[in-house]
C-alpha positions in Angstrom: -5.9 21.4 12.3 -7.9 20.4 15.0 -7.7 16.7 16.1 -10.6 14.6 16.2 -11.6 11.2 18.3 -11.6 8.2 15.8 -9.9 7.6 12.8 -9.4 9.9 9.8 -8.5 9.2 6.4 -7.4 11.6 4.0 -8.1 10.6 1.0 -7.7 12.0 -3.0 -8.8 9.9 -5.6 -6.3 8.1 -8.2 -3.6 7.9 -5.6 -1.7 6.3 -3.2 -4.6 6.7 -0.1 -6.1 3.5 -2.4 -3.7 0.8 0.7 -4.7 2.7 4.0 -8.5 2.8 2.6 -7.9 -0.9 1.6 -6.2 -1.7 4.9 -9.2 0.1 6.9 -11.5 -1.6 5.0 -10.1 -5.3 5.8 -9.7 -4.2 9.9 -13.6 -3.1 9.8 -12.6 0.1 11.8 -15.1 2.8 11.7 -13.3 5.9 9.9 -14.4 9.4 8.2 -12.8 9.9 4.4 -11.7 13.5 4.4 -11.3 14.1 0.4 -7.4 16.1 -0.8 -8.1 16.2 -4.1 -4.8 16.9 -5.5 -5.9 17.1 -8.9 -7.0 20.8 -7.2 -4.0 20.8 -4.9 -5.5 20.7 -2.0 -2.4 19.0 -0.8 -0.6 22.2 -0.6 -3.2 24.1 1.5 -1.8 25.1 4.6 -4.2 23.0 6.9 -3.4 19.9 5.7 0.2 21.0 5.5 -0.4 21.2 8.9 -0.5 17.3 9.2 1.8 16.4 6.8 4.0 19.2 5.6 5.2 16.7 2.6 1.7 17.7 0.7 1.1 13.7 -0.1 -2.1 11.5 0.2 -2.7 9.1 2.1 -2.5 10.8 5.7 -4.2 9.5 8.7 -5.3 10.3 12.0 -6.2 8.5 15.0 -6.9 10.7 18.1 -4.0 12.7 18.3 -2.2 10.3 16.3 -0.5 11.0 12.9 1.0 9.0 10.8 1.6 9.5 6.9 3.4 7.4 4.1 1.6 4.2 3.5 4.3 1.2 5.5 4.5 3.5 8.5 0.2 4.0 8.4 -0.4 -0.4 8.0 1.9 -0.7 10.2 0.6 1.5 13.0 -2.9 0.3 12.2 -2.5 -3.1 12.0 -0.6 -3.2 15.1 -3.4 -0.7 17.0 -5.8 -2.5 15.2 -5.1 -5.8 14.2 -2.1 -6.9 16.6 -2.1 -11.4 16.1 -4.4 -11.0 13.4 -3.4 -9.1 10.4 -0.3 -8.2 11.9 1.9 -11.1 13.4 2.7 -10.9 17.0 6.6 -9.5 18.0 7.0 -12.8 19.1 5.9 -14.8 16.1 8.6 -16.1 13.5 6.5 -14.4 10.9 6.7 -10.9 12.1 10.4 -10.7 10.5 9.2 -11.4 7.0 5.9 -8.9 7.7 8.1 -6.1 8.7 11.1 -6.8 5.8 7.7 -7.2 3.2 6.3 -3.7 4.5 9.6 -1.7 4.4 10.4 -3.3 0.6 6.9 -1.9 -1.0 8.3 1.4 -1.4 11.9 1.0 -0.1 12.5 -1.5 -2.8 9.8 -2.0 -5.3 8.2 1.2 -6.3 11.6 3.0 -6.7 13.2 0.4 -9.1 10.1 0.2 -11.1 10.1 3.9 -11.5 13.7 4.0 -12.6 12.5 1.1 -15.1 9.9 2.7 -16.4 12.5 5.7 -17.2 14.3 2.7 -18.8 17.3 3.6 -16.0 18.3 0.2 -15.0 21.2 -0.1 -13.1 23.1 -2.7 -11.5 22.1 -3.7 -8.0 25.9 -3.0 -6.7 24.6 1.0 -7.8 21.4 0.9 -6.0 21.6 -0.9 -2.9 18.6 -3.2 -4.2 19.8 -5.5 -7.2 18.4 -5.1 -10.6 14.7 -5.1 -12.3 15.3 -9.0 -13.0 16.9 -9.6 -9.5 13.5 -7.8 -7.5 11.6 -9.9 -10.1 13.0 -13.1 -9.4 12.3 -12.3 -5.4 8.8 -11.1 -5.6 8.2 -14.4 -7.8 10.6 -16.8 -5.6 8.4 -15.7 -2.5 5.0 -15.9 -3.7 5.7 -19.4 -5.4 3.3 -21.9 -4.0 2.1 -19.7 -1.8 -1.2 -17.9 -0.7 0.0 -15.1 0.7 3.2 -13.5 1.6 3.3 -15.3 4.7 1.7 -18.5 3.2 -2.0 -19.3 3.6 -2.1 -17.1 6.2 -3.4 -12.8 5.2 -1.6 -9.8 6.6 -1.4 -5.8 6.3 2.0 -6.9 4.2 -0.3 -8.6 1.4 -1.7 -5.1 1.6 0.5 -2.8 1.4 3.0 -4.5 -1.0 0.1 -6.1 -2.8 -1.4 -3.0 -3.5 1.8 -1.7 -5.3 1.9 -5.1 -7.5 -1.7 -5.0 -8.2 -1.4 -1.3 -9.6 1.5 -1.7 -11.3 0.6 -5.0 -13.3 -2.5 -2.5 -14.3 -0.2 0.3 -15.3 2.4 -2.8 -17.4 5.3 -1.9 -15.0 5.5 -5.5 -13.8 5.2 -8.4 -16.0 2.4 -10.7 -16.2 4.5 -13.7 -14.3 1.9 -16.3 -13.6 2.6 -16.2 -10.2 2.4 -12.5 -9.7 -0.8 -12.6 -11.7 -2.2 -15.5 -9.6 -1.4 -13.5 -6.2 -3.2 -10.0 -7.7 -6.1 -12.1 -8.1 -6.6 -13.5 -5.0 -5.9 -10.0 -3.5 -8.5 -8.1 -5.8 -11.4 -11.0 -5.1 -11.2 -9.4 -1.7 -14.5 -7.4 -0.7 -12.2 -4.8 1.2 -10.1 -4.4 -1.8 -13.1 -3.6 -4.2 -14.8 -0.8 -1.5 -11.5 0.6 -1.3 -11.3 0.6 -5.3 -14.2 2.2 -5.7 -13.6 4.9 -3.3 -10.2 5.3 -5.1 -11.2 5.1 -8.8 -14.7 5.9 -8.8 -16.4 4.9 -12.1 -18.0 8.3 -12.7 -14.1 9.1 -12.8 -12.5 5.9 -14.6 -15.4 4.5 -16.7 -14.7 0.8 -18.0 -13.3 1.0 -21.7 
C-alpha cells in the first residue's frame, strides 16, 4: 500500500481506532479517516495487512511512517505533534508518569479487566500486575484530588488511558468509584472526545435507548 503525505487514520467503527481519532482530534492535525470495517473483515485484506500484518484497528500513517497499537500511536503523535504540550518534554519530571500511564492502559489495565470479566482473578504475584482490587486502588489513589493524570495539567496519557476507563465504566467492567466517575466526566465534556465519539459510534449505528 502506497504511502501518502499527511496523516492517515484507519479507522472501523465500534473499536479501539475511538483514542488515536480522539488524540487527533485534541492536536487539531489535519488527517483522512480511511474506514476497516471489521465487522466485514476488512482487517484481513491483504492491503491493509500490508501495514499492519496483526489485522487490528487503529493503524496510522504519517508519510512513510507507521505505527499501530494505540500507546505506541499517542505516543508518536503527541511527541511529532504535541512535544511540551500534550506530551511532557524528556526533560520534564512529568514525562516519567506520562510514559508509565501510557504503557499501563493496555499493559496493565485492559488485560486484568478482561481476565475479570472472565471472573479469572488471580493474585498479583501470578500476573506480574497485582489483583482487580490492587489496579483499582492505583487508578483511584492517582486520580484523587486530581484533574488529570498529571494534575491540572491534560496529556495524550489522559487519552489514551482515559479512553480505556471511559469505555469500560460504559461496558460495567470498572466500578462506578466517585473518583473514576468524576475523571470520565471531565474527559467526555471534551469537544475532541465527542467528534471522535461520533465518528466511532455513529448514532445511525448505536441509537440512544
Amino acid at each position: 500500500m502506497a504511502a501518502k503525505r499527511g496523516v492517515t487514520l484507519y479507522h472501523s467503527p465500534a473499536s479501539r481506532a475511538f483514542t488515536a481519532y480522539w488524540l487527533l482530534e485534541e492536536l487539531g492535525v489535519p488527517f483522512r479517516v480511511q474506514t476497516v470495517d471489521i465487522a466485514n473483515g476488512d482487517q484481513k485484506k491483504p492491503e491493509y495487512l500490508e501495514l499492519n500484518p496483526s489485522g487490528k484497528v487503529p493503524t496510522v500513517t504519517d508519510g512513510e511512517v507507521v505505527v499501530s497499537e494505540n500507546p505506541a500511536i499517542c505516543l508518536y503523535l503527541a511527541d511529532r505533534y504535541g512535544y511540551g504540550s500534550l506530551a511532557p518534554r524528556i526533560e520534564e519530571a512529568d514525562r516519567g508518569p506520562y510514559l508509565k500511564w501510557m504503557v499501563y492502559s493496555t499493559a496493565v489495565l485492559e488485560p486484568l479487566l478482561m481476565l475479570h470479566d472472565k471472573h479469572i482473578d488471580l493474585p498479583g504475584r501470578e500476573t506480574g500486575f497485582g489483583g482487580y482490587e490492587d489496579v483499582i486502588g492505583v487508578l483511584t489513589g492517582a486520580l484523587k484530588d486530581r484533574q488529570y493524570l498529571l494534575g491540572d495539567r491534560f496529556s495524550a496519557a489522559d487519552v489514551m488511558l482515559g479512553s480505556v476507563i471511559s469505555t469500560s465504566l460504559y461496558r460495567k467492567e470498572l466500578p462506578e468509584h466517585p473518583v473514576l466517575v468524576d475523571y470520565n466526566a471531565r474527559l467526555t465534556h471534551r469537544e475532541a472526545y465527542h467528534r471522535a465519539a461520533d465518528a466511532t459510534w455513529p448514532a445511525h449505528l448505536f441509537p440512544a435507548p
